[in-house]
N, C-alpha and C positions, 0 to 999 in steps of 0.2 A: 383852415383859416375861416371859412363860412361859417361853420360849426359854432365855434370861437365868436364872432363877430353877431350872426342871431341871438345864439343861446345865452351865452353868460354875459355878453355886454348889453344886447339888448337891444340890436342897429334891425332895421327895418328893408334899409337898401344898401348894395355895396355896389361899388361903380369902378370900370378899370375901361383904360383905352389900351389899343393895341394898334399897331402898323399892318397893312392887310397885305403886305409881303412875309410876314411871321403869322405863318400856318399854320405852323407846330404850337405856339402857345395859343393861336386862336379855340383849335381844336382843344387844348388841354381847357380853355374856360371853358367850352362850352361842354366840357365831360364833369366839370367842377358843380353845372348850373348855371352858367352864367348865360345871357343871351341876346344876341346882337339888339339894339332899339335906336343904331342910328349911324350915319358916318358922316365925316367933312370928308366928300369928296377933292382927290388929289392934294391936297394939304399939305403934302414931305413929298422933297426932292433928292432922289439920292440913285445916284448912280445914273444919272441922266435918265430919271423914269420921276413921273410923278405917283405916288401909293395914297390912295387912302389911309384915313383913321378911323379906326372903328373903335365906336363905341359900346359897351356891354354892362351889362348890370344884372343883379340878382336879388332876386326880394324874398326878404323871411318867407312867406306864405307858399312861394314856391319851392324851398328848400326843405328836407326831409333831412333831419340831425340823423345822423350814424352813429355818436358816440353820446356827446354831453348831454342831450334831452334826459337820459336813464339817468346821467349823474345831475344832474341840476333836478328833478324829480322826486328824488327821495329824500 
């Protein structure tokens, strides 16, 4: 979706939040590129706990295309 989102459309920045009890998608942003730049601390209440939100973002200049660079290229 980065790929997609630099290359052929041409965005600069992508930005996504996440709940800092959801691990597993944290970890998968941040295997995507994505990288933590900020949180509203305790922000969601669920399950008699308060969680962070965190916030992530990825910017063209840090992302290296695996596919559509070679196809938008030629």
């Amino acid at each position: 979706m980065l790929d997609y989102a630099f290359t052929a459309v041409g965005l600069h920045n992508v930005q996504l939040r996440a709940f800092a009890f959801n691990k597993m998608a944290i970890r998968s942003y941040e295997k995507a590129g994505f990288k933590e730049y900020g949180r509203r601390r305790e922000a969601y209440f669920m399950n008699g706990r308060m969680w962070d939100d965190v916030h992530m973002d990825c910017l063209a200049t840090e992302f290296e295309s695996p596919v559509l660079r070679s196809m938008f290229s030629e």
